[in-house]
N, C-alpha and C positions, 0 to 999 in steps of 0.2 A: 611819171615813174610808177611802175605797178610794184604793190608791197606783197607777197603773201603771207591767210593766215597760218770779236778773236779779239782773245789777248792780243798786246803790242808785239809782243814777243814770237817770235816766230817759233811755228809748232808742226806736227803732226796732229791730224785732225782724224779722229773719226767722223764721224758722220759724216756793106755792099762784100760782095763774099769772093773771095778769089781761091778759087777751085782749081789744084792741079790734080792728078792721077798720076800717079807711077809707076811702074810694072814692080809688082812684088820682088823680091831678092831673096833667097835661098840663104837666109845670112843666119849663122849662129854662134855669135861674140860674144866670148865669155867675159866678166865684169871683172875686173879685176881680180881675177882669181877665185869669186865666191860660185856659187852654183847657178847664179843665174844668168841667161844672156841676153840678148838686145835684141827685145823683138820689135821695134818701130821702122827699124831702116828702111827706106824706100817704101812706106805704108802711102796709103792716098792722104793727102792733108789737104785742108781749108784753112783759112783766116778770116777774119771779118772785113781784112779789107788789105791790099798789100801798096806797093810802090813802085812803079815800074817793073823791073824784070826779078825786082825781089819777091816771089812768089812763096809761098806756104811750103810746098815741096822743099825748099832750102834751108827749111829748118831740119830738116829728116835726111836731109841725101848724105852722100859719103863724104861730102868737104866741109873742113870746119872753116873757109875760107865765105861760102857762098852765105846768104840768110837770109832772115825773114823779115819785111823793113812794112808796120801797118804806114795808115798814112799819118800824118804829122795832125797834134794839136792832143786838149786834153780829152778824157772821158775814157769809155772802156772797147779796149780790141783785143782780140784770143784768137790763138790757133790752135787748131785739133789734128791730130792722127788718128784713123782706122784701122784699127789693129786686124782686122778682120774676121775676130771671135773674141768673144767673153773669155780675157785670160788674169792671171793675177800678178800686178805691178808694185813689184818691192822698192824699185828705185827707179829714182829719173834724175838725171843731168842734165845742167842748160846752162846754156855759154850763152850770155847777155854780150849784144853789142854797145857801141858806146848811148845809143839810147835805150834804157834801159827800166824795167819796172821798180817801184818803190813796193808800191803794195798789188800782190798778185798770190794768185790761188791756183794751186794745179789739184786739177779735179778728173773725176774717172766718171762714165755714164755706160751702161747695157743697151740705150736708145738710143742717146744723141740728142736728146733734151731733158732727162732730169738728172742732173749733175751733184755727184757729192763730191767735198773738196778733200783732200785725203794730205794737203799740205798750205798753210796761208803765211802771210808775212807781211808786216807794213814798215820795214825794215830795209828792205832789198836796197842792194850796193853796187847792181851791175858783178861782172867779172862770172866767174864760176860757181854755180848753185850745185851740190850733189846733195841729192834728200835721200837719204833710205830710210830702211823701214817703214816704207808707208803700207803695207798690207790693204794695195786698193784691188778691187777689179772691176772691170767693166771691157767695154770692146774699142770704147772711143777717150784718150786720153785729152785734156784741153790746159793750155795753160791760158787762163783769165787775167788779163793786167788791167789792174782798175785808176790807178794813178801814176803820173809820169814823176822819174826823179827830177829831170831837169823842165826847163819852165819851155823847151821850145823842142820841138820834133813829135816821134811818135814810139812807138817799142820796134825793139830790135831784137831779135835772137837768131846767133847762127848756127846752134844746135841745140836741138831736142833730142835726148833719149830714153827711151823708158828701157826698164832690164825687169826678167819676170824667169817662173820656172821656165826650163824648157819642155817640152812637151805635156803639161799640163795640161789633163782633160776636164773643161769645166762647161757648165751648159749653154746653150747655143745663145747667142747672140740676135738681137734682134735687129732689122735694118733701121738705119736712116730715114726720117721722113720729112717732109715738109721742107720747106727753105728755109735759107739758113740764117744769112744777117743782114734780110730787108726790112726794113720798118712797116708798120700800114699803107708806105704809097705802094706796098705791091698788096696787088691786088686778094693773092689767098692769104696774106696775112691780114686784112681790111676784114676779110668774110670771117674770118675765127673773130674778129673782135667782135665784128656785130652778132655772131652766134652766141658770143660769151654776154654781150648785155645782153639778148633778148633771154639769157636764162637763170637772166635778175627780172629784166621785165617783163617776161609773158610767161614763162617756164616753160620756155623750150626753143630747142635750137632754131626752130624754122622760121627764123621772124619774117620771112617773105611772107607766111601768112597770115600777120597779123595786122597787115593796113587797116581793117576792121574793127583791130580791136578795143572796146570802148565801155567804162564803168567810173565808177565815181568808190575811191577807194577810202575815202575817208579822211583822208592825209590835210586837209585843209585847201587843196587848191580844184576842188569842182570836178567835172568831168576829165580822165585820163586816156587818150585812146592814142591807135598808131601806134608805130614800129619802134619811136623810142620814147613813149609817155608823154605826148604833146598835153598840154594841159589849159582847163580855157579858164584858171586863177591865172597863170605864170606869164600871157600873151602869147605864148605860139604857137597854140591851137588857134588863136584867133589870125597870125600870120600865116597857117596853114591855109585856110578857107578862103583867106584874103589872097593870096597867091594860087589859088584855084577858080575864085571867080573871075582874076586876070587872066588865066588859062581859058576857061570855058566858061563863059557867062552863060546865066542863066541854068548855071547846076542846081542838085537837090539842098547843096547847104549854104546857098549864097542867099537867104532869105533871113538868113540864121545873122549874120553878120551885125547887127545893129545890139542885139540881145549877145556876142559874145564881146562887142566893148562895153558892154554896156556892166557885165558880169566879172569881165576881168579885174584880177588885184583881190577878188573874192573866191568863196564857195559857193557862192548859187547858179541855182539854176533857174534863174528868173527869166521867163521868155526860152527857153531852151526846151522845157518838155512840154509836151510827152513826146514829142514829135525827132528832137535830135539825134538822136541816140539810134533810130534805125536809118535816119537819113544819112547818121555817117559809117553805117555799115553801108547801105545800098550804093553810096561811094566809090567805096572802098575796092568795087570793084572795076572800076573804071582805070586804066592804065595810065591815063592824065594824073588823078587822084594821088595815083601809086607815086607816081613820077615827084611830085608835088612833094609828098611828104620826104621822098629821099634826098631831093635837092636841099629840104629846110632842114633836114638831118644833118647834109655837111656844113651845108652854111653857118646854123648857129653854134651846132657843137664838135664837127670831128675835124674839121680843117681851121678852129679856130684854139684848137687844143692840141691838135699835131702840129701848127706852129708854136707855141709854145712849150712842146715838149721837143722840136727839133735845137731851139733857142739854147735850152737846156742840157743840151747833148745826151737824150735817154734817147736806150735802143727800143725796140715793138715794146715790151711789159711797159716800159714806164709811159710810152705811150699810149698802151691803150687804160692803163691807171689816171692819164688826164683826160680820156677821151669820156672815162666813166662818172669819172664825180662830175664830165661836164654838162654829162645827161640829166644824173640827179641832184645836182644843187646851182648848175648856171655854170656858163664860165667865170662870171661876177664871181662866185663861191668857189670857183677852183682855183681861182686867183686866189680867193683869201686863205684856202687849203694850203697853198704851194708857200704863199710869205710863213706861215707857220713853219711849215717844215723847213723852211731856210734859216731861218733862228736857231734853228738846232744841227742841221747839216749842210755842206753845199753842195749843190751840181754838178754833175760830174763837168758841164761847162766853165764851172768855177774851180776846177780844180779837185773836188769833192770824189769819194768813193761811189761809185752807184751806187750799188746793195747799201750800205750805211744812210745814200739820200731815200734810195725807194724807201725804206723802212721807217725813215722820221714822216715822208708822204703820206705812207699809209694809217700811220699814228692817228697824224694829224685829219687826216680822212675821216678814220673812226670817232675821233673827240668831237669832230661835225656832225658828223651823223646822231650821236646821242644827245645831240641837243634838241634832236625832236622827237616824239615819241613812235611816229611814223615809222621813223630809223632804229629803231633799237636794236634789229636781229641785223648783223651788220657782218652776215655768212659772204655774200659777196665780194668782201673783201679778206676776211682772213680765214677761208676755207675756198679761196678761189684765188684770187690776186697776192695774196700773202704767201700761199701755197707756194705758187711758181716760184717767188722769191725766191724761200729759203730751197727751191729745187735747183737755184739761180738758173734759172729758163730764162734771161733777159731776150731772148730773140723770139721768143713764143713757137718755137719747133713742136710740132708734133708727133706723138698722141700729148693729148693733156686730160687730165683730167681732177675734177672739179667738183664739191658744193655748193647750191642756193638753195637756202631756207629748207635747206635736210634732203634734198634732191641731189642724184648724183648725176654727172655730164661727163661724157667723153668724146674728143674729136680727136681724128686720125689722119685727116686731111688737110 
């Protein structure tokens, strides 16, 4: 790893994806007699995941008979409407079916990924929610359900409406980007993660080219090189080499091998220089090599942390929050990360609020981290991963954007 040098009470707040489209509607219903009307109806909607023919759309259409049904079990699923302009949403109403949220947040976004929540509640009864006053705006409305009332099914709503001025001119809206509620097995949310570590470990986004990169940071564990800080104190840098001279025997760093058992579980670099350190650049250019190191990539840390953050029922953020402490402290250490923060919150697999567990995670992240001096500037996570949190971007949509260690990042893709 490269170092560089709500209330209970329900309020008014400041501060797999099934996609239908619907042909807009000419509709302007007035709200019970106030000045505002109903701009959602027939808007395009998404959900994070539906049930048979109960699609997203049916939380919006003209029937209060039709809905929106995610899939059954605990943790968190939301559905969104496209308003299709930055407008201002004074009220919204929603008719819960009999499965129905306890604690849920209806939140407004300009993007489509950083979301404020403009209404929360850990209270919810099902039946009929009318919330006004909420003086939100944005282009994309979402309502977030983080916990199920009942212990079996999944959320249900058979209407959504939001009501706002009518003809209110406010500034342009910005589109939709990125996908929407796949985890890291798809593959462009896989690649923002690895861009987001490589701009803790190498500072910058292109970690493709950093197979090369190699220095001895000071941290206690000896030489740091490669795409996600393989290290020859920690062993797999030495599993790197070792799974390359199985690849192509008689490479430049397969001489090396005897001098990195020999080193590991230390700092030195006994038998290692002068000679190391360009043998594993001159490597590095070898597509074997490359290959090499991205296979021990998943092997030891991203597939053994995205099963245990599937386990858990987190969407993409809390997953790629396990993928990252697994880089910098083992999974051994994310293990013992994750029991912390279950002391203090559960899973959303356990029944637990997301946002309430990612937030004990990250605590408990940071409290790790400062127990070594390596770790002290601990921007990675609460000017990057904490960031999105409180933007609740749990699906990691893009643009985003980010600090490490006083550097700013942005992805759009």
């Amino acid at each position: 790893m490269r170092i560089r040098a709500d209330n209970v009470r329900t309020v008014a707040l400041a501060a797999g994806v099934g996609v239908t489209l619907c042909v807009p509607l000419a509709i302007s219903v007035a709200a019970a007699g106030s000045d505002t009307v109903l701009i959602s109806r027939g808007r395009p909607a998404a959900a994070s995941s539906v049930t048979g023919a109960d699609v997203a759309a049916r939380a919006n259409d003209a029937s209060s008979v039709t809905r929106w049904v995610s899939v059954a079990g605990p943790g968190t699923q939301w559905v969104r409407i496209d308003l299709g302009s930055v407008k201002r949403i004074d009220r919204v109403r929603l008719q819960w079916s009999g499965t129905f949220a306890k604690t849920y947040r209806v939140q407004t976004s300009t993007d489509g990924s950083n979301w404020v929540s403009v209404y929360a509640t850990t209270a919810g009864n099902g039946g009929a929610d009318d919330l006004k006053q909420l003086n939100g705006t944005g282009r994309y409305l979402r309502v977030l359900a983080t916990q199920r009332a009942r212990a079996t099914g999944g959320y249900g709503l058979s209407d959504v409406r939001a009501f706002g001025p009518a003809g209110k001119a406010l500034p342009a809206a910005a589109p939709a980007t990125g996908s929407l509620a796949s985890g890291l097995e798809d593959s462009r949310k896989k690649e923002r993660a690895l861009a987001l570590i490589s701009s803790a470990e190498n500072s910058t986004l292109g970690w493709r080219g950093q197979f090369g990169y190699i220095e001895d940071i000071g941290d206690g564990r000896g030489y740091t090189g490669g795409i996600v800080g393989f290290t020859s104190g920690t062993a797999d840098m030495l599993a790197v080499v070792n799974a390359y001279a199985k690849r192509k025997p008689g490479n430049v760093l397969q001489k090396y091998l005897p001098a990195l058992r020999a080193v590991n579980g230390s700092d030195s670099h006994a038998g290692l220089d002068p000679g190391f350190v360009p043998a594993w650049r001159a490597a590095a250019k070898d597509p074997v090599f490359q290959k090499v190191q991205e296979a021990a990539r998943d092997a030891y840390y991203f597939t053994p942390s995205m099963r245990l953050a599937r386990d858990d029922g987190l969407r993409a953020l809390g997953q790629f929050a396990y993928f990252d402490a697994a880089v910098m402290h083992g999974v051994s250490g994310l293990r013992v990360i994750r029991a912390a923060a279950v002391r203090t919150a559960r899973t959303p697999a356990q029944g637990g609020d997301e946002l309430a567990y990612l937030n004990a995670f990250l605590n408990a992240r940071v409290a790790e981290m400062r127990t070594e001096a390596a770790h002290e500037d601990v921007s990675r996570v609460e000017t990057a991963q904490r960031l999105f949190l409180r933007r609740s971007n749990l699906d990691l949509t893009t643009p985003l954007t980010w600090q490490v260690y006083g550097d700013t990042y942005r992805l759009t893709n």
